[in-house]
PQR file of N, CA, C, O and H, with PARSE charges and radii, in Angstrom:
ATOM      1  N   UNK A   1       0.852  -1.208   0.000 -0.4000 1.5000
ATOM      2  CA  UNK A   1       0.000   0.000   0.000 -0.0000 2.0000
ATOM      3  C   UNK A   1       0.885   1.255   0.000  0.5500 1.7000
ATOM      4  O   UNK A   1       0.990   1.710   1.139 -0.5500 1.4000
ATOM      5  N   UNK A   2       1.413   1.807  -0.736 -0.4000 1.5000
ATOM      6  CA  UNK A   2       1.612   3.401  -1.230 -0.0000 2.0000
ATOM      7  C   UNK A   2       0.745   4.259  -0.603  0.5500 1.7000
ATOM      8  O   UNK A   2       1.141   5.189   0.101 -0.5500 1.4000
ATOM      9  H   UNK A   2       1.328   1.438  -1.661  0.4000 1.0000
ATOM     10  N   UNK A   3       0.027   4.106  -0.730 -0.4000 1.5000
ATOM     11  CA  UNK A   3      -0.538   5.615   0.409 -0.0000 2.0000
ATOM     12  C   UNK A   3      -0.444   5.128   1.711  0.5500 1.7000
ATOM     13  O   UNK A   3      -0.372   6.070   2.500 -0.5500 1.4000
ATOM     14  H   UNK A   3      -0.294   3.351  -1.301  0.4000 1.0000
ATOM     15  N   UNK A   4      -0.415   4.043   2.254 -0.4000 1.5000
ATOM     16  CA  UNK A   4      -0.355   3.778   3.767 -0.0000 2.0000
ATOM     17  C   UNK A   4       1.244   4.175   3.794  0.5500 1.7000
ATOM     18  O   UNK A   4       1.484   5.246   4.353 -0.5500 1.4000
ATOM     19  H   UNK A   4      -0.473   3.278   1.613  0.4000 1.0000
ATOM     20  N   UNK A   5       2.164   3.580   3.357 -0.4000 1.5000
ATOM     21  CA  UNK A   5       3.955   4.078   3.185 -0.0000 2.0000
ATOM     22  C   UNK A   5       3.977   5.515   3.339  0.5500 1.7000
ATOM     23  O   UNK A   5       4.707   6.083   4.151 -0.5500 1.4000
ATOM     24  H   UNK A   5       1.969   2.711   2.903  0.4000 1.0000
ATOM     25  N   UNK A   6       3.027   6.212   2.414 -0.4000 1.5000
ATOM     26  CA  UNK A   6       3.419   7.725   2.415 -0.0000 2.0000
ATOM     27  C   UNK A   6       2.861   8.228   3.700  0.5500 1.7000
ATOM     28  O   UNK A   6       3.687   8.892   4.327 -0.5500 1.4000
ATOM     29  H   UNK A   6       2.434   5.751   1.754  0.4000 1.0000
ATOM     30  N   UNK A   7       1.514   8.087   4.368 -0.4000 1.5000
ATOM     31  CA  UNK A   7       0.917   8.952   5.395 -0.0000 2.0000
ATOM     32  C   UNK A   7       2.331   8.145   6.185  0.5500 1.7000
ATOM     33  O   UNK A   7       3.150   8.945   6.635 -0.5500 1.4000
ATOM     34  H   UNK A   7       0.843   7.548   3.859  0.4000 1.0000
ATOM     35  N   UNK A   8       2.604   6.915   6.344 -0.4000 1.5000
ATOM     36  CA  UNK A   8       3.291   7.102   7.514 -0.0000 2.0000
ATOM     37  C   UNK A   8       4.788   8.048   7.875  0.5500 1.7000
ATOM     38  O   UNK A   8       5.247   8.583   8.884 -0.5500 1.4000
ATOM     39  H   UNK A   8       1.938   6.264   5.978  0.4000 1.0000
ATOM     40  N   UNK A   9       5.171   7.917   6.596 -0.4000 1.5000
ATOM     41  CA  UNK A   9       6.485   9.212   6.328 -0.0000 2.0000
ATOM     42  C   UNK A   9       5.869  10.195   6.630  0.5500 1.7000
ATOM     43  O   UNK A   9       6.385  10.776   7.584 -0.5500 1.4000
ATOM     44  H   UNK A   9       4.798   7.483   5.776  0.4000 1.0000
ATOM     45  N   UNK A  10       4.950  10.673   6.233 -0.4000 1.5000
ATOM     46  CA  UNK A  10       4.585  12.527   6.127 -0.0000 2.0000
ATOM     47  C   UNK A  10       4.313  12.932   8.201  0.5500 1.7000
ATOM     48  O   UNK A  10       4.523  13.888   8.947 -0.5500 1.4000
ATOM     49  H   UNK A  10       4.530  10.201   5.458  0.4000 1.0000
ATOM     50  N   UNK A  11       3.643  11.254   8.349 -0.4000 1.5000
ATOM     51  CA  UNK A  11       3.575  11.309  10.054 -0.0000 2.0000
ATOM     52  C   UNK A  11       4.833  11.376  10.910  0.5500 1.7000
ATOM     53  O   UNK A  11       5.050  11.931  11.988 -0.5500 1.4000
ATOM     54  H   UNK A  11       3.471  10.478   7.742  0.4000 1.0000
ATOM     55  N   UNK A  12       5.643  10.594  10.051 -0.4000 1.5000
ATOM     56  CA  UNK A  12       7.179  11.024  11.056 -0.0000 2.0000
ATOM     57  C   UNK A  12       8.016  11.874  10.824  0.5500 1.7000
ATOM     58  O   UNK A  12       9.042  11.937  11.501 -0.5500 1.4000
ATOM     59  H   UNK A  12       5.466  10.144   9.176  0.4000 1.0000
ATOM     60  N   UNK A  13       7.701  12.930   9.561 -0.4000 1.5000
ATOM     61  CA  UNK A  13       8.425  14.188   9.162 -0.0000 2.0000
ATOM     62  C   UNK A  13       7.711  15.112   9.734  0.5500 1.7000
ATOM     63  O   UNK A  13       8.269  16.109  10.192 -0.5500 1.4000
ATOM     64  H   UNK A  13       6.868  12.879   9.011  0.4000 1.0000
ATOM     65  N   UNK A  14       6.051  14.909   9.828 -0.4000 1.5000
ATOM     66  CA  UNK A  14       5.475  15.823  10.834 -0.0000 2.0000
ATOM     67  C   UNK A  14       5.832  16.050  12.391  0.5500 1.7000
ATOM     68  O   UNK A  14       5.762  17.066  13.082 -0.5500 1.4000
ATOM     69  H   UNK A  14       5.597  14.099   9.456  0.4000 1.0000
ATOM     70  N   UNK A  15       6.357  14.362  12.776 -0.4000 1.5000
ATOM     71  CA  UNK A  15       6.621  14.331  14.743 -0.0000 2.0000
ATOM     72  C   UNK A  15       8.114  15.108  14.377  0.5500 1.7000
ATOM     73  O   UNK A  15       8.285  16.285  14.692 -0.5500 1.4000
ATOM     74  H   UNK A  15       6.414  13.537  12.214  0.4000 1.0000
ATOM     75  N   UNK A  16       8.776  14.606  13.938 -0.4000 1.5000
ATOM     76  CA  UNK A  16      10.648  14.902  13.404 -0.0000 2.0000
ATOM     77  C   UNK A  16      10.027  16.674  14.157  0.5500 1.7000
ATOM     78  O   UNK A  16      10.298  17.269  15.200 -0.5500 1.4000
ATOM     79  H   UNK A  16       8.637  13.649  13.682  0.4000 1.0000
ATOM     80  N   UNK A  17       9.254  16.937  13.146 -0.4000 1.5000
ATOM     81  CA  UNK A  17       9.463  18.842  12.821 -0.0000 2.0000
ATOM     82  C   UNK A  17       8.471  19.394  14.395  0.5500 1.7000
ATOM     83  O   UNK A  17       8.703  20.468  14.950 -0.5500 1.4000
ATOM     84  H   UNK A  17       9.034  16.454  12.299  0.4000 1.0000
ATOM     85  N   UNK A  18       7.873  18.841  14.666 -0.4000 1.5000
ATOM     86  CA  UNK A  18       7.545  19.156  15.916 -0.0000 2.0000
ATOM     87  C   UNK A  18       8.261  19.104  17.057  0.5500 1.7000
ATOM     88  O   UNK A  18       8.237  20.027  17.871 -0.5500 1.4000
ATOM     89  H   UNK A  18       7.685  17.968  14.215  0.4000 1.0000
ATOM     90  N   UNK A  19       9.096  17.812  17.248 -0.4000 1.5000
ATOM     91  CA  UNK A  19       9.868  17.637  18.122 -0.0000 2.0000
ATOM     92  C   UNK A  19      10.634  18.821  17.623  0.5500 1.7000
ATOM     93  O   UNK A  19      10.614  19.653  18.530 -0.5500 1.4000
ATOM     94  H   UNK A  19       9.116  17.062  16.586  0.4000 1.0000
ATOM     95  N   UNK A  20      11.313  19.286  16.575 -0.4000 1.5000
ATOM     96  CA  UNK A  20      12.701  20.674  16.834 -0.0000 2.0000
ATOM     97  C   UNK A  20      12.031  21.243  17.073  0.5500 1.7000
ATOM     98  O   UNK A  20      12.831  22.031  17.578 -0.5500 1.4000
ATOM     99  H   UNK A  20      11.329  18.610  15.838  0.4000 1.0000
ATOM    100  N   UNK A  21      10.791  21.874  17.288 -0.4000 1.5000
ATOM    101  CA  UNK A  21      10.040  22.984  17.451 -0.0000 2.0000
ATOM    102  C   UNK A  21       9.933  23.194  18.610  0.5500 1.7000
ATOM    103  O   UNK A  21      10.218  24.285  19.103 -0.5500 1.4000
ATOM    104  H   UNK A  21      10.140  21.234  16.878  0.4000 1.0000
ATOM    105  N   UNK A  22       9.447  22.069  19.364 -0.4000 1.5000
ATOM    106  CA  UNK A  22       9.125  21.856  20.824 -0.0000 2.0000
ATOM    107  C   UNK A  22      10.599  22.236  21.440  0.5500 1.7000
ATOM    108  O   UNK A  22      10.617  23.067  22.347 -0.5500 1.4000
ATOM    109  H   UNK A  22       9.216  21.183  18.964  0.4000 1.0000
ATOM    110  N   UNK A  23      11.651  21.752  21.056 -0.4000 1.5000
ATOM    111  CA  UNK A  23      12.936  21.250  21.803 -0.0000 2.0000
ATOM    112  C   UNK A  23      13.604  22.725  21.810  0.5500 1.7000
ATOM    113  O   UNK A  23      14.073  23.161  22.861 -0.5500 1.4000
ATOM    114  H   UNK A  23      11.636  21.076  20.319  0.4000 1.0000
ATOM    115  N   UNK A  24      13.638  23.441  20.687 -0.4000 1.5000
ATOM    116  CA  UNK A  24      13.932  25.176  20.626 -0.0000 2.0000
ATOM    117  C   UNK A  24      13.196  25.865  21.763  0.5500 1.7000
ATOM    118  O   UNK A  24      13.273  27.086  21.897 -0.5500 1.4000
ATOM    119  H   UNK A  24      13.258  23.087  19.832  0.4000 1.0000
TER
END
C-alpha cells in the first residue's frame, strides 16, 4: 500500500518537525 507508506512518512516528518520545534 503506497498511500499507507506515504501517510506514515509525512507522520514522522510531521513528529521529526515538531519535536525541533518543541525542543527550541
Amino acid at each position: 500500500k503506497a498511500a499507507d507508506s506515504l501517510g506514515i512518512s509525512i507522520r514522522t516528518l510531521r513528529n521529526k518537525l515538531n519535536e525541533y520545534n518543541t525542543g527550541e
